[in-house]
MOPAC internal coordinates of N, CA, C and O (Angstrom, degrees):
PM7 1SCF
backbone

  N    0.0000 0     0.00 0     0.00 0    0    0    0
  C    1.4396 1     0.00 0     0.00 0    1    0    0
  C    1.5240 1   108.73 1     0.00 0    2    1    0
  O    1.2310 1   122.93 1   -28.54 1    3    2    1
  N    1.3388 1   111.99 1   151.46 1    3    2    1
  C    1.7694 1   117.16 1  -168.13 1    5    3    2
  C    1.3210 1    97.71 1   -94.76 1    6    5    3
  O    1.2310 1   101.31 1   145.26 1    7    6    5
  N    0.9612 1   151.64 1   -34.74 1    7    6    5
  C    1.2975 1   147.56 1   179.27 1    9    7    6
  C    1.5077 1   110.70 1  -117.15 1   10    9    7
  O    1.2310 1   133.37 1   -31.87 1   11   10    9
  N    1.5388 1    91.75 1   148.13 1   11   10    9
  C    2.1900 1   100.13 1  -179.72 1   13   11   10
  C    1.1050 1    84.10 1   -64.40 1   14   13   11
  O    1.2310 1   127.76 1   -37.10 1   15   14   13
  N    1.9169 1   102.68 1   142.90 1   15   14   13
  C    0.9651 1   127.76 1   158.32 1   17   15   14
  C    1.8274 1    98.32 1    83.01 1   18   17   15
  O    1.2310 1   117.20 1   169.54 1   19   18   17
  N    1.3560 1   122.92 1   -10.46 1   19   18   17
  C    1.5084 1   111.38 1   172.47 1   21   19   18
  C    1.5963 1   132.06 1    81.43 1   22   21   19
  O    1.2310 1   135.25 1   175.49 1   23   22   21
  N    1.7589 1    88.09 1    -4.51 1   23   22   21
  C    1.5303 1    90.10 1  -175.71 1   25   23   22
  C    1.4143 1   110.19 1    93.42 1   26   25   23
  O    1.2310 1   120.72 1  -170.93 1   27   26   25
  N    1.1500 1   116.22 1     9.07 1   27   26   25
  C    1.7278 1   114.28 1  -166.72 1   29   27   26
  C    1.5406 1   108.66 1   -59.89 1   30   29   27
  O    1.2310 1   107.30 1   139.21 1   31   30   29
  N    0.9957 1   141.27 1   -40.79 1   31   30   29
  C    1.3392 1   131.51 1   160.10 1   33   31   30
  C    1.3028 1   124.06 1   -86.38 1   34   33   31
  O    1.2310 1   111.74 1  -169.90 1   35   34   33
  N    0.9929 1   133.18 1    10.10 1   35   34   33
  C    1.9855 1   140.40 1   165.70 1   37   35   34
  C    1.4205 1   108.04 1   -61.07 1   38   37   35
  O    1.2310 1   127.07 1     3.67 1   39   38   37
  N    0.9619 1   104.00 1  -176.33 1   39   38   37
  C    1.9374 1   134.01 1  -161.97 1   41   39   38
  C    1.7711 1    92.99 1   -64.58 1   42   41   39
  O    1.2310 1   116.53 1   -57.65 1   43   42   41
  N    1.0071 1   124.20 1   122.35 1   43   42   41
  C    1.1361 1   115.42 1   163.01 1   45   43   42
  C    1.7587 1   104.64 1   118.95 1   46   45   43
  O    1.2310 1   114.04 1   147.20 1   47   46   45
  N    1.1429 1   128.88 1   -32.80 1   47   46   45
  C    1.2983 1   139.62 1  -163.04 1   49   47   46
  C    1.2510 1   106.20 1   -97.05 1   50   49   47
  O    1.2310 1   120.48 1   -11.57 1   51   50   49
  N    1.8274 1   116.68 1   168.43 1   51   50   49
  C    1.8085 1    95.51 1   172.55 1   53   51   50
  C    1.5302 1   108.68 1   -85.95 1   54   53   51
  O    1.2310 1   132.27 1   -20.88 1   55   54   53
  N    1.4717 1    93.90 1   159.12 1   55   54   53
  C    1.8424 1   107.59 1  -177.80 1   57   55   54
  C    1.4902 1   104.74 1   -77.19 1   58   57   55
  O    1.2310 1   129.52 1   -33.47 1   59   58   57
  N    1.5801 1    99.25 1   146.53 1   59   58   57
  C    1.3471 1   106.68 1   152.24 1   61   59   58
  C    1.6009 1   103.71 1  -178.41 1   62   61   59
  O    1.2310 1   117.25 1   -20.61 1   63   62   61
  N    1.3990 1   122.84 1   159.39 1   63   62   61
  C    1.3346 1   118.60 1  -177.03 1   65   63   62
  C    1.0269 1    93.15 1  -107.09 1   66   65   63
  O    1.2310 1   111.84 1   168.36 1   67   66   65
  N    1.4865 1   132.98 1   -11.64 1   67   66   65
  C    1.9365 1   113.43 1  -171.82 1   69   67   66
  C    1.9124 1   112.24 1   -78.95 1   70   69   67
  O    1.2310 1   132.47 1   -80.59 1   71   70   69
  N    1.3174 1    93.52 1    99.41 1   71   70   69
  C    1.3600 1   102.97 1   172.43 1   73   71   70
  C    1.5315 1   123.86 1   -44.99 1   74   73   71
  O    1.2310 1   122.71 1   165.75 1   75   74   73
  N    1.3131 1   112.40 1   -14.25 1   75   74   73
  C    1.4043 1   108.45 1   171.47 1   77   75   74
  C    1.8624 1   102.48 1   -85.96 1   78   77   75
  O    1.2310 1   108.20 1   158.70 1   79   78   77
  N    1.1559 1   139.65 1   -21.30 1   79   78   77
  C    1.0221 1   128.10 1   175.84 1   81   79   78
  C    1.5809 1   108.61 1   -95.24 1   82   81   79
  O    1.2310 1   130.53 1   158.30 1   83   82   81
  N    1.5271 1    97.29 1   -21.70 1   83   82   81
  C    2.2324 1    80.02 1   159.43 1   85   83   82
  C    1.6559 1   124.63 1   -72.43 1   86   85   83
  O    1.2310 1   120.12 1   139.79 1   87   86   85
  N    1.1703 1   117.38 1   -40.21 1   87   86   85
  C    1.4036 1   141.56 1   148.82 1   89   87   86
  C    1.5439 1   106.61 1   -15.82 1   90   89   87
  O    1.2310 1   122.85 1    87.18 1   91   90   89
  N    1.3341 1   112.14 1   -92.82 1   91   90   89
  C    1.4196 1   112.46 1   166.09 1   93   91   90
  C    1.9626 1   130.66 1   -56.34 1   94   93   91
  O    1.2310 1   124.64 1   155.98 1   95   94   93
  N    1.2394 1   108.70 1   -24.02 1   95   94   93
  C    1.6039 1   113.96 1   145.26 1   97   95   94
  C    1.9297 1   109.84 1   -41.76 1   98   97   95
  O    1.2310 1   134.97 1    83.55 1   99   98   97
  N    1.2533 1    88.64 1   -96.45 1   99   98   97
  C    1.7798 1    96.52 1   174.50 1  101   99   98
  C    1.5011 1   106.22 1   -31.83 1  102  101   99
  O    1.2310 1   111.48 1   129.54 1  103  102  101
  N    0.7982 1   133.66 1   -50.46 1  103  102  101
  C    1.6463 1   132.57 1  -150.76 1  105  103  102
  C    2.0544 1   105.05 1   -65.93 1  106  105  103
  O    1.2310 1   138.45 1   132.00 1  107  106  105
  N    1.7665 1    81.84 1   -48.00 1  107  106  105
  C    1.8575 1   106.52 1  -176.69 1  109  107  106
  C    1.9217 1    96.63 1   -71.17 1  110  109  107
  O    1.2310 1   120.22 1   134.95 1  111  110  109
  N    0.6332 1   117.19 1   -45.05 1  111  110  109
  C    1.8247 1   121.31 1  -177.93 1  113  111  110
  C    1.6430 1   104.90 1   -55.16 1  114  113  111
  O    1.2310 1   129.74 1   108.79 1  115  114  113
  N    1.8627 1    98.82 1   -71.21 1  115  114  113
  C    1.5101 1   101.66 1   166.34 1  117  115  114
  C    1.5293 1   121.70 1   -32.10 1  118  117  115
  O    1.2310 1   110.72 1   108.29 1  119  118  117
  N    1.2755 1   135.05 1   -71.71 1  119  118  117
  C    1.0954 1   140.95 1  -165.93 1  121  119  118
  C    1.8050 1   108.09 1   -71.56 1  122  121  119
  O    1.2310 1   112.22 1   151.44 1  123  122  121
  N    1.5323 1   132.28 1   -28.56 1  123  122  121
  C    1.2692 1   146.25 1   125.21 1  125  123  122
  C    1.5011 1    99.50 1    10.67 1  126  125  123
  O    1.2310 1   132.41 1    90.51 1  127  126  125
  N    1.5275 1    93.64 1   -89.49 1  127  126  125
  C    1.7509 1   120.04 1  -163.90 1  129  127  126
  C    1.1401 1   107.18 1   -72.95 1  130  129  127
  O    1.2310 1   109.25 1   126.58 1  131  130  129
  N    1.7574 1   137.76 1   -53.42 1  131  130  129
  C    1.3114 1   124.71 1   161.82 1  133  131  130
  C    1.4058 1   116.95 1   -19.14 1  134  133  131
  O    1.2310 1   114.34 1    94.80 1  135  134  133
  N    1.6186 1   128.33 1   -85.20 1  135  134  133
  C    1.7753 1   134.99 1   170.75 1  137  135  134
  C    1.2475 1   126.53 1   -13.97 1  138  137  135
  O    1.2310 1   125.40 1   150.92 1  139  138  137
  N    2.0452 1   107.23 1   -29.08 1  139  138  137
  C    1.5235 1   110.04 1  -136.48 1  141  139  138
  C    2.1929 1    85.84 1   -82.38 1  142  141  139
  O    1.2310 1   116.85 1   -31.57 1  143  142  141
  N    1.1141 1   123.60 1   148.43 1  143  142  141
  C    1.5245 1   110.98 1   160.21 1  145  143  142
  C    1.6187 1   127.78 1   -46.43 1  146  145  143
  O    1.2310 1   140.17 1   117.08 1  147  146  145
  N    1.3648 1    78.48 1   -62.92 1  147  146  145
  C    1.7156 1   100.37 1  -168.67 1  149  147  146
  C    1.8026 1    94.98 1   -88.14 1  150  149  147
  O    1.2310 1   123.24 1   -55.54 1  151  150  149
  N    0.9809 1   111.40 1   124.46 1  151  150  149
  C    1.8405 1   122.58 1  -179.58 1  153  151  150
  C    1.5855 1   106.06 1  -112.64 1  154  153  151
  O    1.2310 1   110.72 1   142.08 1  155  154  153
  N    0.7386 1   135.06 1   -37.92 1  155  154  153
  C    1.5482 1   157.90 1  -164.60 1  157  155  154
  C    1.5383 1   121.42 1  -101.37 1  158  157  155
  O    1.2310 1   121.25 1   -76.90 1  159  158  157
  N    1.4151 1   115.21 1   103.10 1  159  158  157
  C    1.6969 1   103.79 1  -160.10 1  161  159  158
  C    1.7521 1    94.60 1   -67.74 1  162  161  159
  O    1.2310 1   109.46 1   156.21 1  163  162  161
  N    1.3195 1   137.37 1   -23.79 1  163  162  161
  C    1.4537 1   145.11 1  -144.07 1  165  163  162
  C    1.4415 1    80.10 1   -91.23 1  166  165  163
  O    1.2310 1   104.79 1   144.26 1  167  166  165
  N    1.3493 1   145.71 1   -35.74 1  167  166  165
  C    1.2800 1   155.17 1   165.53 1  169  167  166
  C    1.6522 1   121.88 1   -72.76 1  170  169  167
  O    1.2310 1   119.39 1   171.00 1  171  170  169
  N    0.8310 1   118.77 1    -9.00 1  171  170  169
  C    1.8568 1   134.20 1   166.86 1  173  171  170
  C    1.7057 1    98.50 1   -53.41 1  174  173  171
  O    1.2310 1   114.32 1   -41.90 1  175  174  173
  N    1.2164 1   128.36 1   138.10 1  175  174  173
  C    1.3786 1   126.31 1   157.26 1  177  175  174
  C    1.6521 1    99.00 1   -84.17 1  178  177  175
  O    1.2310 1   116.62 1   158.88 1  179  178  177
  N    1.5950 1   124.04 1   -21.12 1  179  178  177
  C    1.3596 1   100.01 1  -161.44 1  181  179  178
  C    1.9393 1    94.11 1   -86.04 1  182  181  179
  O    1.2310 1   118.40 1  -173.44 1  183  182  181
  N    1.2289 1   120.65 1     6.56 1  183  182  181
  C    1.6602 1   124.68 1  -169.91 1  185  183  182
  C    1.7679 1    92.46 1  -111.20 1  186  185  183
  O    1.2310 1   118.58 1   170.45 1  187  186  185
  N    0.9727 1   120.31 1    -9.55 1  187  186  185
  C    1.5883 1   116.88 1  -161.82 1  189  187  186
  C    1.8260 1    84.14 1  -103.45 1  190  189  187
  O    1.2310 1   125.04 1   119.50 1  191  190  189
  N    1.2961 1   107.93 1   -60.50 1  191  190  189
  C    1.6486 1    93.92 1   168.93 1  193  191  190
  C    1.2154 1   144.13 1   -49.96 1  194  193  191
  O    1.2310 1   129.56 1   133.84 1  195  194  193
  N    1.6121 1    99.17 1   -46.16 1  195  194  193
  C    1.6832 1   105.17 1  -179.49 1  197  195  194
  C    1.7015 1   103.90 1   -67.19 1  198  197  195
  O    1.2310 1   107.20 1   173.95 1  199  198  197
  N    1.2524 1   141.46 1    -6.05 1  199  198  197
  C    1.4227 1   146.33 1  -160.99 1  201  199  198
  C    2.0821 1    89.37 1  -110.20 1  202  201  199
  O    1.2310 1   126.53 1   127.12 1  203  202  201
  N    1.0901 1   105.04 1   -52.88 1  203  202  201
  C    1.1982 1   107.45 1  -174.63 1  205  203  202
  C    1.8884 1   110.10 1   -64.41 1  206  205  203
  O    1.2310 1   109.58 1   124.73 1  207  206  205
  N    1.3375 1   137.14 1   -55.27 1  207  206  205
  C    1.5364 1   145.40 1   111.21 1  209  207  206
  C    1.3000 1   114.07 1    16.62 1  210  209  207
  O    1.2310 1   127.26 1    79.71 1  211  210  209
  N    1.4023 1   103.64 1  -100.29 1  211  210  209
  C    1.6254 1   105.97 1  -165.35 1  213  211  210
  C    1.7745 1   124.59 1  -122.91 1  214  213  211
  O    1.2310 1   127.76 1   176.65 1  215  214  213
  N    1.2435 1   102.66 1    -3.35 1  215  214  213
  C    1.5243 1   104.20 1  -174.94 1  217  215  214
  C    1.7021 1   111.48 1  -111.47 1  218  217  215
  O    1.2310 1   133.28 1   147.00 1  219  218  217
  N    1.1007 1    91.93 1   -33.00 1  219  218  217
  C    2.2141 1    95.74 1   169.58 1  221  219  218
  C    1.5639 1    91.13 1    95.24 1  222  221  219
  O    1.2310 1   129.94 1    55.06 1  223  222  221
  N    1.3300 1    98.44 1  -124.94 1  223  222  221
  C    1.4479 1   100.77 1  -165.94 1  225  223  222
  C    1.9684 1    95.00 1  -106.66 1  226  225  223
  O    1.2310 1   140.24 1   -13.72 1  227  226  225
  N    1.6415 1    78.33 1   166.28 1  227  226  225
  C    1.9636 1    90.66 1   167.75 1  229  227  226
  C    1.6238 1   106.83 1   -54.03 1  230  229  227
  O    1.2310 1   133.43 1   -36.39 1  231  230  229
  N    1.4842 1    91.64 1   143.61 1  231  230  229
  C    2.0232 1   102.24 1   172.56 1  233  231  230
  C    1.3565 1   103.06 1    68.79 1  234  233  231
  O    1.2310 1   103.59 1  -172.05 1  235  234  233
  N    1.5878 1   147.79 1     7.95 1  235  234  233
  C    0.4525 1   124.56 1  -160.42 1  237  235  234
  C    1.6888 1   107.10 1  -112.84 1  238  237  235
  O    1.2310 1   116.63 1   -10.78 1  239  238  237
  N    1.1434 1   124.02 1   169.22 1  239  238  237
  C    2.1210 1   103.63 1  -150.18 1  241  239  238
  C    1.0859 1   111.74 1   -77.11 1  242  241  239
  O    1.2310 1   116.96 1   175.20 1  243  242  241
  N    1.4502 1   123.38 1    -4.80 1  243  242  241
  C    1.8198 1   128.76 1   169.70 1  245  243  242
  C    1.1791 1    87.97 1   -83.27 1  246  245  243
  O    1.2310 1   111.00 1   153.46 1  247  246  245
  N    1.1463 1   134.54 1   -26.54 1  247  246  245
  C    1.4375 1   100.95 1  -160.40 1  249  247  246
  C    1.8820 1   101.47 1  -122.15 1  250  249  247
  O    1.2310 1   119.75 1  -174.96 1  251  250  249
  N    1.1263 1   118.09 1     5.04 1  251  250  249
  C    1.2396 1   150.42 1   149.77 1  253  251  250
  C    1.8410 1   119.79 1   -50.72 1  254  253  251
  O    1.2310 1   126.37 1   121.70 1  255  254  253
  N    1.2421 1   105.36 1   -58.30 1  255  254  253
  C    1.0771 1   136.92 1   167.30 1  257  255  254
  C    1.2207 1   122.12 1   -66.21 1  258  257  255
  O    1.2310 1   101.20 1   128.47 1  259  258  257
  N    1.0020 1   151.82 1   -51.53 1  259  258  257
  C    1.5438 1   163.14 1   112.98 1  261  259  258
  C    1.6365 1   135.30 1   -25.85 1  262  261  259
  O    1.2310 1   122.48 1   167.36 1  263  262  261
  N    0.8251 1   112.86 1   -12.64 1  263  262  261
  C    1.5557 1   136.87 1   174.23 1  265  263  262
  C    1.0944 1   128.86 1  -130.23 1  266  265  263
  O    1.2310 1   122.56 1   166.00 1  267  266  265
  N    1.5704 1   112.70 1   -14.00 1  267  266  265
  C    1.4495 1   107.59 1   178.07 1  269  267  266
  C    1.5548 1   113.89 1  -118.04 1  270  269  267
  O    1.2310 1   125.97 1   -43.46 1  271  270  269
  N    1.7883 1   106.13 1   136.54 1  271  270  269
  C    1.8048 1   104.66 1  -170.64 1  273  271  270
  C    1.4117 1   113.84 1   -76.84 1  274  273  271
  O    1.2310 1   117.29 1   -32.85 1  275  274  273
  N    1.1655 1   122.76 1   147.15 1  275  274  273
  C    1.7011 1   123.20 1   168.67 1  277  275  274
  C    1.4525 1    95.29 1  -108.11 1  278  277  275
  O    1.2310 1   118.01 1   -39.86 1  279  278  277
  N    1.1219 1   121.39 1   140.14 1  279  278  277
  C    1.1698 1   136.99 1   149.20 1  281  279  278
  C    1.7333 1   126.00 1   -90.89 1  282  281  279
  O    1.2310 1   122.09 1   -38.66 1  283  282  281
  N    1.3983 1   113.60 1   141.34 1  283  282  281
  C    1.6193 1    87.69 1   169.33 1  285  283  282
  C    1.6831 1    75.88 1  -149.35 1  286  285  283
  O    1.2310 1   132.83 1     0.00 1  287  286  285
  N    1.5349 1    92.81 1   180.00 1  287  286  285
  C    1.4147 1   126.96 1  -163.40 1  289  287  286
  C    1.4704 1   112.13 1   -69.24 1  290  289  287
  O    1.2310 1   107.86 1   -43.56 1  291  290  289
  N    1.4362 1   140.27 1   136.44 1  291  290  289
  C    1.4741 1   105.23 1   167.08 1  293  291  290
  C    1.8135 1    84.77 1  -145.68 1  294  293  291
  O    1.2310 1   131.48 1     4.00 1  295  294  293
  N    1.5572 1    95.45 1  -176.00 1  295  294  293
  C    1.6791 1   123.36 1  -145.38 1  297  295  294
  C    2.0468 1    61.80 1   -72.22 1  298  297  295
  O    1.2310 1   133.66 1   -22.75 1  299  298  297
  N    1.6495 1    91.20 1   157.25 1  299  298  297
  C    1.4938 1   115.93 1   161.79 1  301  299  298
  C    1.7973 1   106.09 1   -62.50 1  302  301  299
  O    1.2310 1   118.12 1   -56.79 1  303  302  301
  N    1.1756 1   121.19 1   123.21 1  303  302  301
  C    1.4036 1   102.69 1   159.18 1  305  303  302
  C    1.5018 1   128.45 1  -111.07 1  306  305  303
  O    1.2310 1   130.27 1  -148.01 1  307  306  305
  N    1.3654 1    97.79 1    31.99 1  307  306  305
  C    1.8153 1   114.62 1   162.51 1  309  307  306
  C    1.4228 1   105.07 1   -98.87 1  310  309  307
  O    1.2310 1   120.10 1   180.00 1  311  310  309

């Protein structure tokens, strides 16, 4: 996770301000990911294949192309 704690209360997650139920969020996630085998997507056999297959190496424009977001600008729609 990119941020302590993973973002457990950010945009996207369920709301709540009671820090004792973010607390126990993080805690259940942590221990989640502790169990999991594979922790590390660079460590995945199913990411080590599909790169080996069809994308080549990291950064590289197949795989550049496919993995990476573009954003562009658009009309306000408010």
């Amino acid at each position: 996770m990119a941020c302590p704690g993973g973002c457990i209360a950010g945009g996207g997650q369920p709301y709540t301000e009671d820090y004792e139920v973010i607390k126990a969020r993080m805690q259940a996630l942590y221990e989640i990911d502790f169990g999991k085998d594979i922790r590390k997507a660079h460590k995945n056999p199913f990411i080590i294949q599909l790169y080996e297959d069809f994308l080549g190496e990291p950064l590289s424009e197949v795989s550049h192309k496919y993995l990476h977001t573009k954003f562009k600008r658009r009309k306000d729609v408010y």
